[in-house]
N, C-alpha and C positions, 0 to 999 in steps of 0.2 A: 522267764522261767517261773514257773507256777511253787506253791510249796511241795508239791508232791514230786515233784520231778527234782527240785532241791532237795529234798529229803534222800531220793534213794541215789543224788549223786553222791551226795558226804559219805553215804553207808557205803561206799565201795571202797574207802579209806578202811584199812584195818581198825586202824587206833581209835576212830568214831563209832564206828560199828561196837567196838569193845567197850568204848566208854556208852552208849546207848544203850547196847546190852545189860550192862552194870548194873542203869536203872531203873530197870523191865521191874524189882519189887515195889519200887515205891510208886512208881506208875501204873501200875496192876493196885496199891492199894489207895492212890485219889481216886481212881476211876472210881473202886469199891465205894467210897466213902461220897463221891456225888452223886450217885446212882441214887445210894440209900437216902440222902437228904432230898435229895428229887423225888424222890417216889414219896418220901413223906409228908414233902410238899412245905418245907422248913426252910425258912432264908437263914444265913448265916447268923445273924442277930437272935432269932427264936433259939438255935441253935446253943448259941453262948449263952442264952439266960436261959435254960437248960442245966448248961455246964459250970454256970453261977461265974459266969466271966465275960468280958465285952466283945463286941462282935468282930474289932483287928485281931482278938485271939484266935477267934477261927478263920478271919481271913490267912493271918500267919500261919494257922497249919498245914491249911489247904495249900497254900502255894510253897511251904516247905517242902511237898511230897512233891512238886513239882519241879522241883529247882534241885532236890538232892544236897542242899548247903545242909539243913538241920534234920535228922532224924528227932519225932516227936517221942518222950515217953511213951511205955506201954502203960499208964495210967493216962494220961491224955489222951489217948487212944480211947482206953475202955470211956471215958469221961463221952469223949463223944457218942460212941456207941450209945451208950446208958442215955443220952438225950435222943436219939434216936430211937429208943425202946428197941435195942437192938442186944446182941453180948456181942463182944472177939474173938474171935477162936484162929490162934496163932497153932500152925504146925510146919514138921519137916517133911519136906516131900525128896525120894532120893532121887537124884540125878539119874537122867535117861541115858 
C-alpha cells in the first residue's frame, strides 16, 4: 500500500478525518512559510541569523506546524516573516 492509498483509507475513519481536518491551519501555514523561504532561496540557518537565533530554532518551528504539538507565537511568526522581507497578515475568514 502506497502512502496515498494509506492516506485516504485512514480518512474514512471519522475521528482521523476530524483530527486531519483540525490541522488543515497550521498546514495551510508551513506550506506558506516554505514556499516563501524557497522562493527566496534562504536555508534555515540564513533564516535564523535573520531572526538573530540558531538554525534548530527554525528547524523547531518548521516542524512545529507540522506535528501541531507547539503553536509558535505571533512574534516568531512576524520574526520570520521580517527575515524573509515579508509582513503577516493574520485574518478571520467566516465559515462556508
Amino acid at each position: 500500500m502506497n502512502h496515498s492509498e494509506l492516506k485516504e483509507k485512514a480518512l474514512e475513519n471519522k475521528k482521523v478525518l476530524d483530527a486531519y481536518d483540525a490541522l488543515e491551519p497550521e498546514f495551510s501555514l508551513l506550506h506558506e512559510i516554505l514556499r516563501a523561504r524557497q522562493s527566496a532561496g534562504l536555508s534555515q540557518a540564513e533564516i535564523a541569523e535573520r531572526m538573530g537565533t540558531k538554525a534548530p530554532a527554525v528547524t523547531r518551528l518548521e516542524s512545529s506546524l507540522s506535528s501541531g504539538k507547539h503553536s509558535p507565537s505571533l512574534s516568531t511568526l512576524k520574526k520570520y516573516a521580517d527575515a524573509l522581507n515579508c509582513h503577516l497578515e493574520i485574518k478571520l475568514v467566516a465559515n462556508s
